[in-house]
C-alpha positions in Angstrom: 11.7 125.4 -3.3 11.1 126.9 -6.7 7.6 125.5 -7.2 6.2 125.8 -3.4 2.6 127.4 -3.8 1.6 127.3 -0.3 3.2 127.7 3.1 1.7 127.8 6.6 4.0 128.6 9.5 1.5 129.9 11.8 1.1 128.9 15.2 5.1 127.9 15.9 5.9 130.4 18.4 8.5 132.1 16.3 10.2 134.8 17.8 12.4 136.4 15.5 12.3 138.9 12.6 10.6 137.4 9.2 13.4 135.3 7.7 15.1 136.6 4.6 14.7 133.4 2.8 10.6 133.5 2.4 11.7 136.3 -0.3 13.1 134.1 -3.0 9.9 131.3 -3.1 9.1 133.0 -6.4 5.9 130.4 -6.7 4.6 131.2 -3.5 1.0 131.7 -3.7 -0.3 131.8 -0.2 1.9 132.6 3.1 0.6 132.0 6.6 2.5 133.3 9.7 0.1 134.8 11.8 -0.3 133.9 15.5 4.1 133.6 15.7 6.1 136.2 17.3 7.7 137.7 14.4 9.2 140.9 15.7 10.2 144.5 13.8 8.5 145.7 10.5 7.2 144.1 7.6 10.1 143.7 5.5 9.7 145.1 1.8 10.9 142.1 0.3 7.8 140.7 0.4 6.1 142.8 -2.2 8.8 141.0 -4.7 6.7 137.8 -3.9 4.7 138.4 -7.4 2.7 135.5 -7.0 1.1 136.1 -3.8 -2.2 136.5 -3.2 -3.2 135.7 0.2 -0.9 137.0 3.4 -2.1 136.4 6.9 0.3 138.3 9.6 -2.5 138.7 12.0 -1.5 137.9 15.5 2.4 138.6 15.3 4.3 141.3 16.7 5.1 143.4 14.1 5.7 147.0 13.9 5.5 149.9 11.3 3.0 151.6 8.3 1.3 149.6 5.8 3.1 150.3 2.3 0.7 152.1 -0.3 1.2 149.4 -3.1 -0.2 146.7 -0.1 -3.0 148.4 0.8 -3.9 147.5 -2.8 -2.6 144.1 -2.1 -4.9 143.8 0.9 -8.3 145.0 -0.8 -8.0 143.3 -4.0 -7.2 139.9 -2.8 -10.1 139.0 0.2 
């Protein structure tokens, strides 16, 4: 999975915490899980994911504060 660019998971009625292994798709480019059931907080591993430019976790059930370095995230990439 070293070359995956995109992934959608959204709309599969997960109900669990974010799964550790979307942290090592160093390619990824654009991650969809919105409308799931992730539970708990946004997990930092994420901002690893160097390559990202598009997150959608609208519509889940997570918890917790937006980290500073995503708030830049979010702005400079819509």
């Amino acid at each position: 999975m070293t070359s995956l660019r995109f992934l959608d998971l959204s709309f599969n009625g997960f109900t669990s915490d974010i799964p550790l292994w979307l942290y090592h798709i160093p390619a990824i480019e654009r991650l969809d899980l919105s409308v799931n059931n992730f539970q708990g907080k946004v997990p930092s591993g994420i901002e690893n994911l160097t390559s990202l430019t598009r997150l959608d976790l609208s519509d889940d059930a997570l918890e917790g504060e937006i980290l500073p370095s995503w708030e830049v995230f979010a702005i400079s990439n819509f």
